[in-house]
C-alpha positions in Angstrom: 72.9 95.3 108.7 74.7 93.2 105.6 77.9 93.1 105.7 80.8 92.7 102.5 82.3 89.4 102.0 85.9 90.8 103.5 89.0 88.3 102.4 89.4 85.4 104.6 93.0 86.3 106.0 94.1 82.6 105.3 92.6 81.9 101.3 94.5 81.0 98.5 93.4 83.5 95.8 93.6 84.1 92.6 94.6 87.5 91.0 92.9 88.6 87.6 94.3 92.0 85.6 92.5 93.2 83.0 95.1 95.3 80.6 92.2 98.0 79.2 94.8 100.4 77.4 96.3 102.4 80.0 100.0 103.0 80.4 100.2 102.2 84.1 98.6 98.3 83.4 100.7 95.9 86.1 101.0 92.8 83.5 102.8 90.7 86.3 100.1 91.9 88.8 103.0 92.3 91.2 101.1 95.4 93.5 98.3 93.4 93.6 100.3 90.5 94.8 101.7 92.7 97.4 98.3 94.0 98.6 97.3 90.8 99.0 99.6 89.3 101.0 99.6 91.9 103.2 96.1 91.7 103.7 97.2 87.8 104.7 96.1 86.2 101.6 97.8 83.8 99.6 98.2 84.2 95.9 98.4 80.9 94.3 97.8 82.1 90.2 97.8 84.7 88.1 95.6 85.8 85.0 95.6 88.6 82.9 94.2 89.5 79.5 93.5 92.1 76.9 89.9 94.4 76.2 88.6 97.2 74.7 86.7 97.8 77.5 85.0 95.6 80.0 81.7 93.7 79.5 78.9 95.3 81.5 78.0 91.5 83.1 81.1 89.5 84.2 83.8 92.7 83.5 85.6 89.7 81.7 83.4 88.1 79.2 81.3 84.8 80.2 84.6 82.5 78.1 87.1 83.9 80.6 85.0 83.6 83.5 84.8 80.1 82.7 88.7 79.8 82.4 89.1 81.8 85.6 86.5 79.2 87.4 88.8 76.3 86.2 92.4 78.0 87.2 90.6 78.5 90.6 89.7 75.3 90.5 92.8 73.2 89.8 94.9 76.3 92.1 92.4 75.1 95.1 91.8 78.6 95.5 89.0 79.8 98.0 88.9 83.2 96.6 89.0 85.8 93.0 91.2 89.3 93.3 90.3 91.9 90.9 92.8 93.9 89.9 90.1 96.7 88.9 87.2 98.1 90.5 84.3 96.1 89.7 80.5 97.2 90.3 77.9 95.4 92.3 76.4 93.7 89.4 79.4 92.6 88.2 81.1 91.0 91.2 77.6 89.3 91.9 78.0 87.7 88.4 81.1 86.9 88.8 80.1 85.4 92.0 77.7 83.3 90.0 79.8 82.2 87.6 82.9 81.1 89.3 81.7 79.9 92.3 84.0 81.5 94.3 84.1 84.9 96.4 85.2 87.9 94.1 86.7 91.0 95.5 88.3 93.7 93.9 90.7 96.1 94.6 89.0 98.4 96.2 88.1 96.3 99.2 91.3 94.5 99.3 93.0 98.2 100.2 90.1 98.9 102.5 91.0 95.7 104.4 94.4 96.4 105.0 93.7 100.0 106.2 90.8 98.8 108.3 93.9 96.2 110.4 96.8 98.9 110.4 94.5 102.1 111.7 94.8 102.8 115.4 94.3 106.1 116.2 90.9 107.1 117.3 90.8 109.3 113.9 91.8 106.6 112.0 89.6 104.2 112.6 86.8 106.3 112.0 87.7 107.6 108.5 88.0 103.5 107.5 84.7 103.0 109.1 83.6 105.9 106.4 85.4 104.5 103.4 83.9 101.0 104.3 80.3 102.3 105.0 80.5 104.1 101.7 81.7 101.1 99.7 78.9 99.4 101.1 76.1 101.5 100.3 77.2 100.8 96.6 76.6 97.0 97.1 73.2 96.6 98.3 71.1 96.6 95.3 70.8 92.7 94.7 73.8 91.8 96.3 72.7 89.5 99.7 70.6 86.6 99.0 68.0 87.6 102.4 66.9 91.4 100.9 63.2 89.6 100.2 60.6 91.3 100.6 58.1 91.4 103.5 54.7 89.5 102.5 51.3 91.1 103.5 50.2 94.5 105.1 48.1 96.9 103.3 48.8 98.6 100.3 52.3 97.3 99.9 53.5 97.6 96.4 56.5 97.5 95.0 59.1 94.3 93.3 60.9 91.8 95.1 63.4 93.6 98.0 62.2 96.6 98.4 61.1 97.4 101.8 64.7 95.2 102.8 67.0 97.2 100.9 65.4 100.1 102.0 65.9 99.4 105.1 69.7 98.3 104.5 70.3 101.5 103.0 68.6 103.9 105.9 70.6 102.0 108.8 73.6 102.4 106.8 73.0 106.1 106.0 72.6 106.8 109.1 75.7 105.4 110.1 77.7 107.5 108.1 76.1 110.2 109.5 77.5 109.4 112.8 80.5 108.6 111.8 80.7 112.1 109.4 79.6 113.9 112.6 82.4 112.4 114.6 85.0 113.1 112.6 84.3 117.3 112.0 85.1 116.7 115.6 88.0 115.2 115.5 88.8 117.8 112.5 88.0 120.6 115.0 90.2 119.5 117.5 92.8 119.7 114.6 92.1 123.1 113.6 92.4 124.4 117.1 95.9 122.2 117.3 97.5 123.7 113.9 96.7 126.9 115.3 98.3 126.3 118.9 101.4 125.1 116.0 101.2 127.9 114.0 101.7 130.6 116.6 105.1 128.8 117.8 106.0 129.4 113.9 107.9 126.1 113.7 109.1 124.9 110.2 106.6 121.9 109.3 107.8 119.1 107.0 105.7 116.0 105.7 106.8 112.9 104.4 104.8 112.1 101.1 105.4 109.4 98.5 104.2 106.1 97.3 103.4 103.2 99.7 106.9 101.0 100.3 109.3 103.7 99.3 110.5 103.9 102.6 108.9 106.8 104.3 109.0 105.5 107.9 112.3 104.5 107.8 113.6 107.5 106.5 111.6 109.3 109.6 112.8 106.6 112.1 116.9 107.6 111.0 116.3 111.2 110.7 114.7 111.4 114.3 115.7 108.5 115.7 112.1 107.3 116.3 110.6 103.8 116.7 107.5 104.2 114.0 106.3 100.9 112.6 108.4 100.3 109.6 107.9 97.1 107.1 108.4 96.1 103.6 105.1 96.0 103.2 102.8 98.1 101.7 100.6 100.6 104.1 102.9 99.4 106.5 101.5 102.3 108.8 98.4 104.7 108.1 98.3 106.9 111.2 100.2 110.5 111.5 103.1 110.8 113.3 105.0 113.8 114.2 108.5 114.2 115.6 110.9 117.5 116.3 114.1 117.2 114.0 117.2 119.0 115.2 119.2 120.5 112.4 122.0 121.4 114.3 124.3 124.6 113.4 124.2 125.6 109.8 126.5 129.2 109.0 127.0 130.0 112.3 123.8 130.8 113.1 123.0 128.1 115.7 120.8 125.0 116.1 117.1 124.8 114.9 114.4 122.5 115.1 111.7 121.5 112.9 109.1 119.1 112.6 108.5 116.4 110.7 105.7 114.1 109.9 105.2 110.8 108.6 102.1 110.2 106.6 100.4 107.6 104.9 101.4 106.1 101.7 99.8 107.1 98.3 99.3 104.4 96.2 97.6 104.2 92.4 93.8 104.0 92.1 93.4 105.1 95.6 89.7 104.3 96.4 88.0 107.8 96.2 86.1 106.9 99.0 89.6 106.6 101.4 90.6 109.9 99.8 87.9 111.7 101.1 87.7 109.7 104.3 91.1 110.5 104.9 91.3 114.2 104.0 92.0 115.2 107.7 95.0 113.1 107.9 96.3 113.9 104.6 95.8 117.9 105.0 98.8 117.3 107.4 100.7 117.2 103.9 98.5 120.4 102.5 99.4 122.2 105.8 103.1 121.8 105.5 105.9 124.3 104.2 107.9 121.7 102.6 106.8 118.5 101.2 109.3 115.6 100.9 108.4 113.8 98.3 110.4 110.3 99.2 111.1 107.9 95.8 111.7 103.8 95.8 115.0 104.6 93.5 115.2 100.8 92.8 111.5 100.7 91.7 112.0 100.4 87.7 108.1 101.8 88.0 108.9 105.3 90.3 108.4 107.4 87.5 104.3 106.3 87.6 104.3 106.1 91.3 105.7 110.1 91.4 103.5 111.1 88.7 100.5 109.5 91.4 101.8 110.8 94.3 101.8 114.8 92.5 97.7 113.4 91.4 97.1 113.1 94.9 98.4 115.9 96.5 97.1 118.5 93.4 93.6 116.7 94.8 94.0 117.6 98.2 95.0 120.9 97.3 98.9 120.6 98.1 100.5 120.4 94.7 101.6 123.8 94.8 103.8 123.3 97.9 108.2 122.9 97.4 109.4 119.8 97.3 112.4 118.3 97.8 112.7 115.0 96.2 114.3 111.9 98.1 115.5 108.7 96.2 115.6 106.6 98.5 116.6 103.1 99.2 120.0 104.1 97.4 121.2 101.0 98.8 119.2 98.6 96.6 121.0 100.3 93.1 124.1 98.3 91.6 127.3 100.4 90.9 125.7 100.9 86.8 122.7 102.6 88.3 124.3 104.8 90.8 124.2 108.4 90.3 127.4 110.6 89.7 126.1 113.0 92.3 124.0 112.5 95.3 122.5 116.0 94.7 120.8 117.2 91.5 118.2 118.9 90.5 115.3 117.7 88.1 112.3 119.1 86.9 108.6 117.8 87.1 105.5 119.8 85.7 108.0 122.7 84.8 108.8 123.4 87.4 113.0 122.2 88.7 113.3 120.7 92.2 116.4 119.3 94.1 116.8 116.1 94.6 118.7 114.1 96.8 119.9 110.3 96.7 120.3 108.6 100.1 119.6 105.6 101.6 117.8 105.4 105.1 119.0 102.2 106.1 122.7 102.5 105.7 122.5 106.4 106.4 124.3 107.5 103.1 123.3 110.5 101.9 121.3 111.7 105.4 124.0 114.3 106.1 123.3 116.0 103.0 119.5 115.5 103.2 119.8 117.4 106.6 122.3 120.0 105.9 118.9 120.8 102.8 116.7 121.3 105.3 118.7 123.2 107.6 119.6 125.6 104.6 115.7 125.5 103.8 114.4 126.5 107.5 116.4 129.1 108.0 115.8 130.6 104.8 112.6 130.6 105.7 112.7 132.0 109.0 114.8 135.0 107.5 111.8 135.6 105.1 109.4 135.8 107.9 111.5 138.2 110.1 111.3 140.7 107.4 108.3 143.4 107.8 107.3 142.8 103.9 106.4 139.3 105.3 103.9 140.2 107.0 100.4 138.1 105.4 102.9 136.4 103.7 101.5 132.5 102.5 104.4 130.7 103.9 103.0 129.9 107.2 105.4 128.6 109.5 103.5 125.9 111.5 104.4 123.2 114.0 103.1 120.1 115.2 102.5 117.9 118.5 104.6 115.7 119.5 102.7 112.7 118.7 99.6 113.3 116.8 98.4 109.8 117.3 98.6 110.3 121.0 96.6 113.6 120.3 93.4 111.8 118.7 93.0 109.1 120.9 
């Protein structure tokens, strides 16, 4: 079976943006930088310039192909990062052109989930993503789809009967791995519905990749989950009980809370859909929190992708409670006045609260929120007009990595 050129872990690259109108266009390529040195690459340059739309051949136009070729060039680059998705004809021009390997961004966030999954789920819904952005790169993409020679009745241009083939064996191999995951989903349903009849409060973790997600789950329950300043610094689920201790007298409760993967902007659809087990963990929860980089000059973009996300996964109905984060990083002109405010997004107002999980400013707070929030909810569900309500208290495992493998 062919295989995609993946990014030699130990290349100089060069990174190429393409500004195409949009509001969210990274002109210092800085995320793309960031993806790519945590996919182990080594960005040497940087290019970026202005279209009305790309050119259907080299994305760029044949004149900046040719200057990209020379950068690469003088740079001693080995490799071209695209900070758009490009199509099969496209990077194969490219290709051509420059001389050079050209991947885009699609793969270069493929590659870094496919080294930081390790549950048994995990891995499989990479597989997926990478088999489907596969199948999209067949058509004249390897130099040995040539077509057989001889046989009877064989009709048909150069390729054919290869690519064909290509495509079957790789159909049929997301078929298998499709098959194996409603599996692994089953064993899901029949987990959330051991959870759901010990009516715990559930909590996810969402936000954008590097705001700080796992280490605002490692201080709140004391855990040891990979946390890096790194983007994607971990992809699988992990689920913890949080003690809320004694809130008005009425005594201690617990709840539990999940870390999930990071959301990040043009999110291969492919990963989306290859990852909708692991993300329902968010559409299943009672409370979403929705944690913010607050030093991130770009965090009003990354929340307005983060509520794109979960409104696609059907969770953008949920509460939220909104946590700036990394409070730490702020200078004394960009402090708030209060640590707790509220703030409305898509009309409707949520609370936010400003803490820092590394120096543990503003935790208390964040806590005393979700104890006030839990038992609020389990007063709503011990009354009898409750009954069908949509709340649905659920609970999770203690480890739901552990549980997949």
């Amino acid at each position: 079976m062919p295989t995609v050129t993946t990014p030699d872990r130990s290349a100089a690259a060069v990174l190429v943006g393409v500004d195409l109108g949009v509001p969210h266009f990274d002109g210092e390529l800085e995320e793309l930088g960031l993806l790519a040195e945590t996919a182990g690459l080594h960005p040497v340059a940087r290019l970026t310039c202005k279209r009305k739309a790309p050119d259907a051949a080299l994305f760029v136009g044949s004149g900046k192909a040719e200057e990209i070729r020379l950068l690469a060039a003088s740079e001693g680059a080995q490799e071209v990062l695209f900070d758009q998705a490009l199509s099969p004809v496209q990077q194969r021009n490219l290709e051509r052109a420059i001389g050079l390997p050209v991947n885009d961004r699609t793969l270069l966030i493929l590659e870094i989930f496919a080294q930081r999954a390790r549950s048994h789920e995990g891995k499989l819904q990479v597989e997926l993503a990478r088999l489907q952005y596969l199948s999209t790169r067949l058509v004249r993409r390897w130099s040995h789809l040539e077509r057989q020679q001889g046989g009877i009745g064989t009709r048909g241009g150069p390729g054919e009967t290869q690519i064909e083939l290509d495509r079957r064996m790789i159909g049929e191999a997301i078929k298998r791995t499709k098959e194996r995951l409603v599996k692994v989903k089953r064993q899901r349903q029949t987990q959330r519905r051991q959870r759901e009849r010990r009516e715990t409060f559930n909590i996810s973790l969402v936000g954008y990749t590097n705001a700080g997600k796992s280490t605002l789950f490692n201080a709140l329950v004391k855990a040891r989950a990979y946390a890096a300043d790194q983007l994607f610094a971990t992809l699988d689920t992990t689920t913890r009980q949080l003690y809320l201790g004694d809130t008005d007298g009425m005594g201690g409760r617990s709840v539990s809370l999940s870390d999930t993967v990071g959301f990040i902007r043009d999110l291969p659809h492919g990963l989306v859909d290859a990852f909708e087990a692991t993300l329902q963990e968010a559409a299943d929860a009672d409370l979403l929190l929705h944690v913010v980089d607050a030093g991130n000059p770009a965090f009003p973009e990354q929340m307005d992708e983060v509520r794109r996300v979960l409104r696609e996964i059907g969770a953008g109905e949920l509460p939220q409670l909104l946590v700036f984060n990394k409070l730490d990083t702020l200078d004394a002109a960009r402090r708030p006045l209060a640590l707790q405010d509220e703030i409305e997004l898509d009309g409707r107002r949520h609370t936010r609260i400003f803490a820092s999980a590394r120096s543990g400013e503003g935790l208390p707070l964040l806590r005393a929120e979700l104890a006030r929030r839990a038992q609020a909810q389990a007063g709503a569900a011990e009354e009898p007009v409750a009954i069908g309500h949509n709340g649905g208290l659920h609970s999770r495992d203690t480890d739901s990595r552990d549980s997949d493998e």
